[in-house]
N, C-alpha and C positions, 0 to 999 in steps of 0.2 A: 798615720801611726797608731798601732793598737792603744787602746788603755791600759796598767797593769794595774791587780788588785794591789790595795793598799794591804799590807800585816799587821796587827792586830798593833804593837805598839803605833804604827801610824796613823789609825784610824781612833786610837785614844788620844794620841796629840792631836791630829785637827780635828774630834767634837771640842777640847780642851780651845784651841786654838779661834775656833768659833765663836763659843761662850763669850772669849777674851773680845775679838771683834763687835759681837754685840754688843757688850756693854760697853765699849769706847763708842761705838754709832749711839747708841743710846744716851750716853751722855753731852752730846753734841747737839741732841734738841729734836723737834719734830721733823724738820727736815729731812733728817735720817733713816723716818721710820719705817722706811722699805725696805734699806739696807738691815736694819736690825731684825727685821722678818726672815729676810733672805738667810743670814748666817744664822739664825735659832732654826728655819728648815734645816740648813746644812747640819747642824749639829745633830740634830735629830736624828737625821737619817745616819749620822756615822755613831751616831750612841746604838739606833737600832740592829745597825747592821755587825757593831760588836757583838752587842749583847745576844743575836741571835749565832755568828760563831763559836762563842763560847759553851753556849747551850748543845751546839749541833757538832 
């Protein structure tokens, strides 16, 4: 099954959405610390990939 691009309101709710996960894994201790990497990458990349839409 293809991927389809996310629209720009969606790609604002999941970095939003990420942020939120991170710091729930974050507060849960060091155990989590991969988890809370993993979703500040994800955010990242859907912050970047907004901000470069909007630009472009």
């Amino acid at each position: 099954m293809p991927r389809r691009t996310l629209d720009t309101a969606e790609l604002y709710d999941a970095a939003r959405w990420e942020l939120l996960r991170a710091g729930y894994f974050e507060s849960r201790g060091d155990h989590y610390r991969g988890q809370v990497q993993e979703c500040r990458v994800l955010a990242d990349h859907y912050s970047r990939t907004l901000q470069e839409r909007e630009q472009g």
